[in-house]
C-alpha positions in Angstrom: 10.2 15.8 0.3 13.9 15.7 -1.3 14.5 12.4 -3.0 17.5 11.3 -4.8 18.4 11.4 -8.3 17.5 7.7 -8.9 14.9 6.5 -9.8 14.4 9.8 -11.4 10.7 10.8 -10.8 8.7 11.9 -14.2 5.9 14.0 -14.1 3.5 13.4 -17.3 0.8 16.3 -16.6 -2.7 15.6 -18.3 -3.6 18.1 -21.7 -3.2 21.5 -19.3 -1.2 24.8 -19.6 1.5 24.8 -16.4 -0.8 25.7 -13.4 1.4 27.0 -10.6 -1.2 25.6 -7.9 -1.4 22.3 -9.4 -0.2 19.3 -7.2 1.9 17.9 -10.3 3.8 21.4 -10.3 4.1 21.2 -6.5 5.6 18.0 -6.6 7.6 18.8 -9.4 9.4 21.6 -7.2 9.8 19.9 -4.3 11.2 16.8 -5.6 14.7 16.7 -6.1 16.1 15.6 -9.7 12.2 15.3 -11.1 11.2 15.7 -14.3 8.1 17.3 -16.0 6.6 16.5 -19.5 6.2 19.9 -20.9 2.7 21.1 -22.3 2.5 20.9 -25.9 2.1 23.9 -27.9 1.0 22.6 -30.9 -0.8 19.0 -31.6 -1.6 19.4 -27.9 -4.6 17.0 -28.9 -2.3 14.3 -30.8 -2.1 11.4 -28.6 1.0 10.6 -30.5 2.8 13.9 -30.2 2.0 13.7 -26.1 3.7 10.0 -26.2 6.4 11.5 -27.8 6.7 14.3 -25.4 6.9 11.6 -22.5 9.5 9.4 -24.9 11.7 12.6 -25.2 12.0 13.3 -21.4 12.3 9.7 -21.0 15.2 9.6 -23.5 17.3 11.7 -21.7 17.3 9.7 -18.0 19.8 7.1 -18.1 18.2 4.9 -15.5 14.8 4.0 -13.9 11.7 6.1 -13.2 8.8 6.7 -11.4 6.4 8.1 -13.9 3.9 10.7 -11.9 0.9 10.7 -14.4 -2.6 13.0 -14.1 -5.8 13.2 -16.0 -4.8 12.4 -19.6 -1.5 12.0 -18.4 -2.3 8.9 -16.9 -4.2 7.9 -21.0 -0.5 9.3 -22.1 1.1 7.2 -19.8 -0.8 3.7 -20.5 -0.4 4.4 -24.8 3.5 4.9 -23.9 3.7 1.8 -22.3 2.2 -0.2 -25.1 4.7 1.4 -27.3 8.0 1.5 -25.2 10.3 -0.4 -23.1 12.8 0.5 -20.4 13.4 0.5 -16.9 10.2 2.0 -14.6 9.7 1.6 -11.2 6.7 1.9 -11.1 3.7 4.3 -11.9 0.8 6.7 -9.8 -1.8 7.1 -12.2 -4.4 9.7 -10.6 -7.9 10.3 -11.9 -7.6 8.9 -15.3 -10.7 10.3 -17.6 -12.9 8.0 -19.1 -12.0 8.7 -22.8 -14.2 5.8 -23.9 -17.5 7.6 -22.6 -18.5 11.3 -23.4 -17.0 13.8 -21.4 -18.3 16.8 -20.4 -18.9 20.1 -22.2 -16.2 21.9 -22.4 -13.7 18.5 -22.8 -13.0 17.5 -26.1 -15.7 15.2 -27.9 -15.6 12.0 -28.5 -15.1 12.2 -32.2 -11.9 14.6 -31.3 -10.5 11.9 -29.2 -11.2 9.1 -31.2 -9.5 11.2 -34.3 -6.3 11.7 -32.1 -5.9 8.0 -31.1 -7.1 8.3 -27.8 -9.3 5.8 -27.8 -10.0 2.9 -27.5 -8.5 2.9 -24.3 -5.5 0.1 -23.8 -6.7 -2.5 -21.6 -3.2 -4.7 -21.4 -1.4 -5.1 -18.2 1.3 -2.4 -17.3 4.7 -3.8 -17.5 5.5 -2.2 -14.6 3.9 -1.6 -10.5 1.2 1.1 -10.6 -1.4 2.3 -8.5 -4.6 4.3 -9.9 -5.9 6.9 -7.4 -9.3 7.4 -8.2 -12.4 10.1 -7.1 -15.9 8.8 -6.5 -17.6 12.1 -7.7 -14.6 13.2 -10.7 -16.6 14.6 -13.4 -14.1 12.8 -16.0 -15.0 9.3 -15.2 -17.0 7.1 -12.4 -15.2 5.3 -9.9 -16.7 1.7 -11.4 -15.1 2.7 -14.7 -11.7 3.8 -13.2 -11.7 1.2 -11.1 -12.6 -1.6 -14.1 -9.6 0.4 -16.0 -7.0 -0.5 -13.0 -7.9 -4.4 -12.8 -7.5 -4.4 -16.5 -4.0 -2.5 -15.7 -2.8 -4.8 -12.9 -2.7 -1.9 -10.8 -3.4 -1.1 -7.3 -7.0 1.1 -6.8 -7.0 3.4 -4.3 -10.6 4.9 -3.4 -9.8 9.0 -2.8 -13.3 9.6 -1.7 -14.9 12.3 -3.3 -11.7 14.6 -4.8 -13.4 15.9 -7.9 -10.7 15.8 -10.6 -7.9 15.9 -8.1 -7.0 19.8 -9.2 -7.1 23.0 -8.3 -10.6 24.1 -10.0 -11.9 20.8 -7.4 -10.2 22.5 -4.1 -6.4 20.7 -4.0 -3.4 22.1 -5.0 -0.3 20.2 -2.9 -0.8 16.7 -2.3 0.9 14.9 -0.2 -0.7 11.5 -0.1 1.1 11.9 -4.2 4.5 11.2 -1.5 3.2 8.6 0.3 2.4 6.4 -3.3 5.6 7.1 -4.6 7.4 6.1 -1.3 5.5 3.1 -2.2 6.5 2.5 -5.5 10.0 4.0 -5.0 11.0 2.2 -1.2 14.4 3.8 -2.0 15.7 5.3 1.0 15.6 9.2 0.5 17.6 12.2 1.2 16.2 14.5 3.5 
């Protein structure tokens, strides 16, 4: 897909190192004029050094976006918008983690999340159109929790069947239904 330079499509990638295979990354290379939200190097945990991340990219586009959020990404994304204003198209929000509930092993704990201002998580509409792609088996977060998380948004819920987290250790690496939400959000007419 080769879009045009406006709205400027934002990637805001959840707490990950870069992953080649990841569908963010995909996107990201095959959408013309997009944006990424590097990985932090230090604070990586800080929820307010990962809004800040997003508010730097987002400081430098002149004019509207379409922010491309995944995992934490998505937690990044809704704690940007309770902060910030400017011009967004809209928002795909795909398998956000339940940050209110334990995760897994492995994930960081509670404690650590609730330390880092992760959590609670914001409940408040989005100012903008968003649409929260959710897994029924993702090991981050049931559906019913994701899915009470996007009414509480205002956003669309799209059932993704069982995806696991949506990544590359779950089987998916491009994603092309990611295209088809952001045509959605974005009905500017593209360049091809």
């Amino acid at each position: 897909m080769s879009r045009t330079a406006s709205p400027t499509v934002v990637i805001v990638p959840g707490l990950r190192d870069h992953v080649e295979e990841h569908w963010q990354t995909v996107l990201a290379a095959e959408t013309v004029g997009a944006r990424s939200v590097p990985p932090l190097t230090g604070d990586r945990l800080s929820r307010d050094a990962q809004v800040a991340a997003l508010e730097s990219v987002l400081a430098d586009i002149p004019g509207p976006v379409v922010l491309v959020a995944h995992s934490a990404g998505v937690m990044t994304t809704v704690h940007w918008a309770q902060r910030h204003r400017r011009p967004v198209t809209g928002a795909l929000l795909a398998a956000p983690p339940d940050f209110d509930t334990p995760l897994p092993a492995g994930y960081p704990t509670a404690q650590a999340l609730r330390e880092n201002g992760w959590t609670p998580i914001p409940r408040s509409p989005l100012p903008f159109r968003s649409i929260v792609a959710a897994s029924t088996n993702d090991p981050l977060a049931t559906f019913d929790r994701v899915a009470g998380l996007a009414r509480a948004w205002g956003s669309r819920l799209v059932n993704l069947g069982p995806v696991g987290h949506l990544n590359p250790a779950s089987g998916y690496g491009a994603w092309p239904r990611a295209e088809e939400f952001i045509r959605e959000l974005d009905p500017a007419p593209e360049a091809l």
